[in-house]
C-alpha positions as CSV (number, residue, x, y, z in Angstrom):
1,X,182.3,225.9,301.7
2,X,185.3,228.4,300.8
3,X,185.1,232.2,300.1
4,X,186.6,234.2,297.0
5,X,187.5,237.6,297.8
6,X,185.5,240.2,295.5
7,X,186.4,243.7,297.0
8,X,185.7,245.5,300.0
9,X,185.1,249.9,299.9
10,X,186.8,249.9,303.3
11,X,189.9,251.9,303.4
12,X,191.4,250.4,306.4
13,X,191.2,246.7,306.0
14,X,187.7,245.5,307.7
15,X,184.1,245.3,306.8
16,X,182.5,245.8,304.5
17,X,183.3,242.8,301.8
18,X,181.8,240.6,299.4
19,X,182.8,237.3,298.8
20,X,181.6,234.3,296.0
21,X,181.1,231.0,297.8
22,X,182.2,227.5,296.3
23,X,178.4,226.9,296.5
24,X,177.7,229.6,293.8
25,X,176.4,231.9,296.1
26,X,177.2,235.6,297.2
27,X,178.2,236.1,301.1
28,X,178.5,239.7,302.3
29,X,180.4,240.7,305.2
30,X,179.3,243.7,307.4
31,X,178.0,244.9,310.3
32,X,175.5,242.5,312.2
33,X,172.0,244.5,312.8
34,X,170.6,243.8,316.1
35,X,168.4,246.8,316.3
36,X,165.4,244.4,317.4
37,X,163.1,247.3,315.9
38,X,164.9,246.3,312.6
39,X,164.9,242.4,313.1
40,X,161.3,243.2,313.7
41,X,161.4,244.1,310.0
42,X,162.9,241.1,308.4
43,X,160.8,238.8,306.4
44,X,160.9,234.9,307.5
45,X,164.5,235.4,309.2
46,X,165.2,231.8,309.5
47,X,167.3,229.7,312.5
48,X,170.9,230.5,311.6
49,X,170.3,233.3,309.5
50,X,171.3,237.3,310.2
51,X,171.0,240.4,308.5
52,X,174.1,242.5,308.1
53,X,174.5,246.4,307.0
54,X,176.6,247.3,303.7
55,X,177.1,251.0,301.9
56,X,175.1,250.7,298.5
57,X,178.9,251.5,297.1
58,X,179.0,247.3,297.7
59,X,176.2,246.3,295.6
60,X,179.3,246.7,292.9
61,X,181.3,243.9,293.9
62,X,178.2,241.6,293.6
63,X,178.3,239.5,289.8
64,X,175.0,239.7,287.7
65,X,175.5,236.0,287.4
């Protein structure tokens, strides 16, 4: 799989950012949750799967199709 670049709202160069996959997919790079209160949360959080915190302000960078 490779990642496309989509934009980031960080200022200084790390997380967040959004990326397109070659696999027509969306990947979103942020801040891994590990708050087990909040894991607690998830619904059917799968082997190999995580959740990971963005500012709404990233929901931009995400394409409609």
């Amino acid at each position: 799989m490779r990642l496309r670049f989509l934009g980031t709202s960080s200022e200084n160069g790390d997380c967040p950012a959004a990326y397109e996959t070659s696999n027509g997919t969306v990947a979103i790079q942020g801040k891994l949750v590990l708050d087990p209160q909040a894991l607690g949360d998830a619904v059917n959080l799968g082997l190999g799967e995580a959740i990971v915190e963005i500012p709404r302000e990233m929901l931009e960078f995400i394409p409609k199709e």
